[in-house]
C-alpha positions, 0 to 999 in steps of 0.5 A, spaced: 500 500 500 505 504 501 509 503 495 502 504 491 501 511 495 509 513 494 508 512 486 501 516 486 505 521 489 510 520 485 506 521 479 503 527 482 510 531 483 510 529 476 504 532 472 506 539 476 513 539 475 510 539 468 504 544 469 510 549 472 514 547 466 509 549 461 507 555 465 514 558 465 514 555 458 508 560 457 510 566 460 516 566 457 513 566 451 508 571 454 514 575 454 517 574 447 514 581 444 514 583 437 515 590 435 513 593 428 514 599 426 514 603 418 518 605 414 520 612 415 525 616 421 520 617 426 517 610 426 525 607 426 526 610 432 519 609 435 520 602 433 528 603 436 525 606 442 520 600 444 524 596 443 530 598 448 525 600 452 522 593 452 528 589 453 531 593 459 524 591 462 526 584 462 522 583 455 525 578 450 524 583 443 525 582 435 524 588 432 521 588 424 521 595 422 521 598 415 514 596 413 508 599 409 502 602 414 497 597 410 502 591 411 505 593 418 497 593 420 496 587 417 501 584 421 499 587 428 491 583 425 494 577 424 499 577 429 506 577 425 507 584 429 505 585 437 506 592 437 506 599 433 506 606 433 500 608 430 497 615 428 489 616 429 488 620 422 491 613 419 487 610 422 481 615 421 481 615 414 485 609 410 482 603 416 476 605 417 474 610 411 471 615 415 472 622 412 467 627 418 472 632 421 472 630 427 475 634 433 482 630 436 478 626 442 473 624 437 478 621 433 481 618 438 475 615 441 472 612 434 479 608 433 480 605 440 472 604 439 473 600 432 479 597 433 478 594 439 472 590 435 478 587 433 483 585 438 487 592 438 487 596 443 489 604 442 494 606 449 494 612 451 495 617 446 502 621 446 501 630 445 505 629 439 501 629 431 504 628 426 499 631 421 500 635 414 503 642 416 505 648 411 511 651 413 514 658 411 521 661 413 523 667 416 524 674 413 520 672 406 517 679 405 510 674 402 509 670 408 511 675 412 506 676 418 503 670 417 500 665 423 495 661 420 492 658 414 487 663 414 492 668 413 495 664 407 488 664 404 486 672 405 494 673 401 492 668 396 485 672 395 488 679 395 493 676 389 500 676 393 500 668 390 506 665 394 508 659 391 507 653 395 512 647 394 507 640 395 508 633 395 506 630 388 499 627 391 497 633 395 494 638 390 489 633 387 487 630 393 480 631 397 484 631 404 489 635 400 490 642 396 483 640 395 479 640 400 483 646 404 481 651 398 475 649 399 474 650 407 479 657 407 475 660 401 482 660 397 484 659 390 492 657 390 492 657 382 497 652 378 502 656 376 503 658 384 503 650 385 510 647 385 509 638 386 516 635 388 519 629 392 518 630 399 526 631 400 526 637 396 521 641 399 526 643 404 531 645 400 526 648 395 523 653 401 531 654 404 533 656 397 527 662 396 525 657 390 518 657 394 515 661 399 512 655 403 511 648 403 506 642 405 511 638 410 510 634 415 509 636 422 515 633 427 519 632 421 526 635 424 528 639 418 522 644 421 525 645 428 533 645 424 531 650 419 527 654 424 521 653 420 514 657 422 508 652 421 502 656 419 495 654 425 490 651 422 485 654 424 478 652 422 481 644 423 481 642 416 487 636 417 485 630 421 489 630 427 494 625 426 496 623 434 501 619 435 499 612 439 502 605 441 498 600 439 497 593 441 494 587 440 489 585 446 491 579 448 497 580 448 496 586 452 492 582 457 498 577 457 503 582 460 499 588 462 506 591 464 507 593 457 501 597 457 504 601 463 511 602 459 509 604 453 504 609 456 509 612 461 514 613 453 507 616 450 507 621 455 513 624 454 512 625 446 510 631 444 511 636 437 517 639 439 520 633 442 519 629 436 521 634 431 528 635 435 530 627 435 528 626 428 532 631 427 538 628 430 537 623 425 535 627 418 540 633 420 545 631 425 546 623 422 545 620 429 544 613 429 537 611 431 540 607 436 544 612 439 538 617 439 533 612 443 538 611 447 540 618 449 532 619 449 530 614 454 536 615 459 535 622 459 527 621 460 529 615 466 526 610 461 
């Protein structure tokens, strides 16, 4: 009887031994978390920064950054990809198709709403957006005084005709030249649009060959250039806020992510950004000493 007893015990110790194993086999797959990011600077270094910020926490991290906003949200769906940055406008507009102007919160509120029927949860959102801006120069007797769009349109109207330097795509799109005429009462006239690469608008408004430029709102050639960005004041651009977005059973897993990545969100601003994309773009850092530098100096 005791040698039976002494062998049920046995197997006993055995089925836990094992269930602990498996457990710790879980966790640590739990704690294996997969970083995406897209395919421009600020992404590689939101990309390089999780990551960082991850792996001091104790997580195991691959990164796969360098992807295309529709592939990289197609890998977070199908779970190739745990966490990424996400903008609220993208969101807004290229995964939802919803084209309403909407005040920042509103926008925020509508995606975590619909991606959360998904499997996706929204984190907190960073003061940083990353939206379409018009940028002017300083001591341009054509922009000279301005602060707004709505300055822009009434230079426009009394025929001042700034030249505007654009991407290809903005002049012919509603979100774009289109619809911003529309809600500023304006007319730029084709011979006042210069449609270039995006890397040459800088050097373009730099050199005088235009007075103004369709640029990207933390880009850090704004903050190097001392660049002005024009309010928009009647909010015609959706608000692009910057967001950490992961999948929810992920998040579940380790709810320690969500407070990490919120404790980075809140130290994320415009200004912040654009002076560490320029460290990048202007300064030619290296994303990994960028972020690095970033998240000692934030006591991250």
């Amino acid at each position: 009887m005791m040698r039976i007893i002494d062998n049920m015990k046995t197997a006993i110790q055995a089925v836990l031994v094992a269930g602990l194993a498996m457990t710790a086999a879980g966790a640590a797959a739990a704690q294996d978390i997969k970083v995406g990011g897209k395919d421009f600077t600020e992404q590689f270094l939101l990309a390089e920064m999780t990551t960082q910020l991850l792996q001091k926490n104790g997580f195991t991290v691959s990164k796969r950054d360098g992807m295309g906003t529709n592939i990289v949200r197609a890998a977070l769906e199908n779970g190739e990809v745990d966490v990424y940055w996400e903008y609220t406008g993208t969101a807004l507009v290229n995964f939802n198709k919803i084209t309403d102007r909407l005040t920042p919160d509103e926008t925020y509120r509508i995606v975590k709403e619909k991606d959360a029927e998904r499997g996706i949860t929204w984190l907190s959102p960073s003061r940083a957006n990353n939206t379409y801006a018009l940028a002017i120069r300083r001591d341009n007797p054509k922009t000279d005084g301005m602060a707004s769009l709505s300055d822009l349109a009434a230079a426009y109207n009394a025929g001042k005709d700034p030249v505007m330097a654009t991407t290809a795509e903005f002049p012919k799109r509603q979100d774009g030249l289109l619809g911003l005429q529309e809600t500023y009462g304006f007319e730029a006239g084709r011979r006042n649009i210069r449609p270039m690469e995006i890397g040459l608008v800088f050097p373009a408004l730099q050199n005088g060959d235009v007075d103004l430029a369709v640029v990207a709102a933390t880009d850090g050639r704004i903050a190097a250039m001392d660049l002005v960005l024009l309010d928009d004041d009647r909010h015609f651009f959706p608000d692009y806020a910057l967001v950490p977005t992961i999948r929810s059973d992920v998040l579940e897993a380790n709810p320690r992510l969500g407070e990490l990545l919120d404790q980075l969100s809140a130290k994320l601003d415009d200004a912040t950004m654009q002076q560490l994309n320029g460290e990048i773009d202007v300064r030619k850092k290296s994303i990994e000493e960028v972020a690095a530098a970033f998240l000692a100096s934030n006591g991250l």
